[in-house]
C-alpha positions in Angstrom: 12.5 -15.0 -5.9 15.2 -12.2 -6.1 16.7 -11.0 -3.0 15.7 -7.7 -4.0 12.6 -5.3 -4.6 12.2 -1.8 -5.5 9.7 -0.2 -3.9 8.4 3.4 -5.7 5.5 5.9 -5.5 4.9 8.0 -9.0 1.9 10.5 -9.3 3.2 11.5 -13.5 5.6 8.3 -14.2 8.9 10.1 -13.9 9.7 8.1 -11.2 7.8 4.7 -12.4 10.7 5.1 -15.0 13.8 5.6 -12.7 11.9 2.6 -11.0 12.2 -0.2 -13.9 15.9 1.1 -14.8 16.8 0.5 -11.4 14.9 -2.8 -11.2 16.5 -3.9 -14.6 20.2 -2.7 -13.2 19.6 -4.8 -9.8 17.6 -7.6 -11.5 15.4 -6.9 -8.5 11.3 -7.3 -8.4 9.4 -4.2 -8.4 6.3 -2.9 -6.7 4.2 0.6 -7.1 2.6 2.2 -3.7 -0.8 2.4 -5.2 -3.9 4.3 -3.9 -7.3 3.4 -4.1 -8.0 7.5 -5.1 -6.0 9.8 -8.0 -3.8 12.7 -8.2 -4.4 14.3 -11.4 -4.5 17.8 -12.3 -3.9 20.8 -10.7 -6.3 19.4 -7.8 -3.5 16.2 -7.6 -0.6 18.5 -7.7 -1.8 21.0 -4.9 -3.2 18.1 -2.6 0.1 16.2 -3.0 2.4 19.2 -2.0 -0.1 20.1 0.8 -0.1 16.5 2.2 3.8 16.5 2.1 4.4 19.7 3.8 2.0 18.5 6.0 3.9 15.1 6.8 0.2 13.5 6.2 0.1 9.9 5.4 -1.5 9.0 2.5 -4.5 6.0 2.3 -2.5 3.4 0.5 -3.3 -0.2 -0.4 -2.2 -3.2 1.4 1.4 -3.9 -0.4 1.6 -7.4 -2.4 5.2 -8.5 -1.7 6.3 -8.3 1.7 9.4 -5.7 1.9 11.1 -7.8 5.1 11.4 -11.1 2.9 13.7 -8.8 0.8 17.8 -8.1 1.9 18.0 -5.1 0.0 14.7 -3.0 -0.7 15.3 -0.1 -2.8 12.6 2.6 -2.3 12.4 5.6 -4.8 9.7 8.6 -4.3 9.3 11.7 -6.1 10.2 15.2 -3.7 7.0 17.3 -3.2 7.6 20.0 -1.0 11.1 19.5 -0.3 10.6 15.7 0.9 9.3 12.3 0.2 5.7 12.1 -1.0 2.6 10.7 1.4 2.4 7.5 -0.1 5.7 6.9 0.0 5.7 8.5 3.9 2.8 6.1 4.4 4.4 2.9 3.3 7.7 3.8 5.4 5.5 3.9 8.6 4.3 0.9 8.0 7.3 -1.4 6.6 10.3 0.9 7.6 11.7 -0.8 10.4 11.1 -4.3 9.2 13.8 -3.5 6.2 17.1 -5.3 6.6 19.3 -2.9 3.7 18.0 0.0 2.0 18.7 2.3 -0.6 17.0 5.4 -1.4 16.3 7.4 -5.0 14.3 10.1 -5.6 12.9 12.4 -8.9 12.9 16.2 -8.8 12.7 18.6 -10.8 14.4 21.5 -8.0 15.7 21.2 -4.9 14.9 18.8 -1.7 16.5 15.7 -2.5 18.9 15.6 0.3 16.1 16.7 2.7 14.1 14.0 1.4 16.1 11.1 1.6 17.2 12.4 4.9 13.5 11.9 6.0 12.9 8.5 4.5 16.4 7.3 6.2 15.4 8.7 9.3 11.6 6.1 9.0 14.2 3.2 8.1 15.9 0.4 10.3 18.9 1.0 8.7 21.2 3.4 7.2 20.8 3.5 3.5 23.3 1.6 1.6 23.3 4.3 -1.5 21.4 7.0 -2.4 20.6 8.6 -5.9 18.7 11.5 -7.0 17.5 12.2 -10.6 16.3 15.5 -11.9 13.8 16.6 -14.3 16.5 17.7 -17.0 18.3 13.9 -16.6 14.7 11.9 -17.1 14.4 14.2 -20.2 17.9 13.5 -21.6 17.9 9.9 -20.7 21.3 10.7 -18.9 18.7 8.6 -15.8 19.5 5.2 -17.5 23.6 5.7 -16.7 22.6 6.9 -13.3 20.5 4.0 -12.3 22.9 2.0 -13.9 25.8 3.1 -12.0 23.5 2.9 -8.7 22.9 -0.8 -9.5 27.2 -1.2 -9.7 27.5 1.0 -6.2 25.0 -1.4 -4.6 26.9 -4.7 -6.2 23.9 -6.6 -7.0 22.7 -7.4 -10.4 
């Protein structure tokens, strides 16, 4: 088992694909926050801002791999309404202070990613080891696969 997992949240797959370019840089295990419900559409996208401006917390399922049998758990969520999303909210509230390391990234395609990681450090046990932030323009370019490379380096595992 590696001594690392990658934990994400992705409602279009921009962040699924941070996810696996930071697993692949870590050589860490990865696992999706999955819901038993979906988010598409305009419906998904409206609901997914309201729930995070709301601070809701999302109905997720149970997780498979246990975040606390991890030393480092990196945890990547896109920013809806200037902060994390409610799965990823969700997951924190229930493994967040269980987490020995962390490190945070996050997908935008604006502003909010300081605010957002700022509220995911804050559900943590620790302070986050390194922190990156990827937007829109970057997963288009495929300037995200340096990044997540170079976030791998910073975090000296791999």
């Amino acid at each position: 088992m590696a001594d690392v997992l990658v934990v994400y949240f992705s409602r279009t797959g921009n962040t699924r694909k941070v996810a696996l370019a930071v697993a692949e840089s870590c050589a860490a295990e990865i696992e999706e926050i999955r819901e038993p419900g979906e988010r598409n559409g305009l419906w998904g996208w409206f609901r997914s801002g309201r729930e995070a401006w709301q601070r809701k917390l999302a109905e997720i399922e149970p997780a498979e791999k246990n975040p606390a049998d991890y030393g480092l758990v990196i945890m990547g969520t896109p920013v809806w309404a200037g902060t994390m999303s409610s799965p990823m909210r969700a997951y924190l509230a229930h493994y967040g202070t269980r987490l020995k390391r962390v490190a945070l990234f996050c997908t935008l395609g604006g502003a909010g990613a300081d605010k957002a990681m700022a509220d995911m450090a804050a559900m943590c046990s620790s302070t986050p080891a390194a922190k990156l932030a990827i937007l829109e323009a970057e997963l288009k370019s495929g300037a995200y696969r340096y990044k997540a490379a170079a976030f791998g380096a910073r975090l000296g595992v791999g």
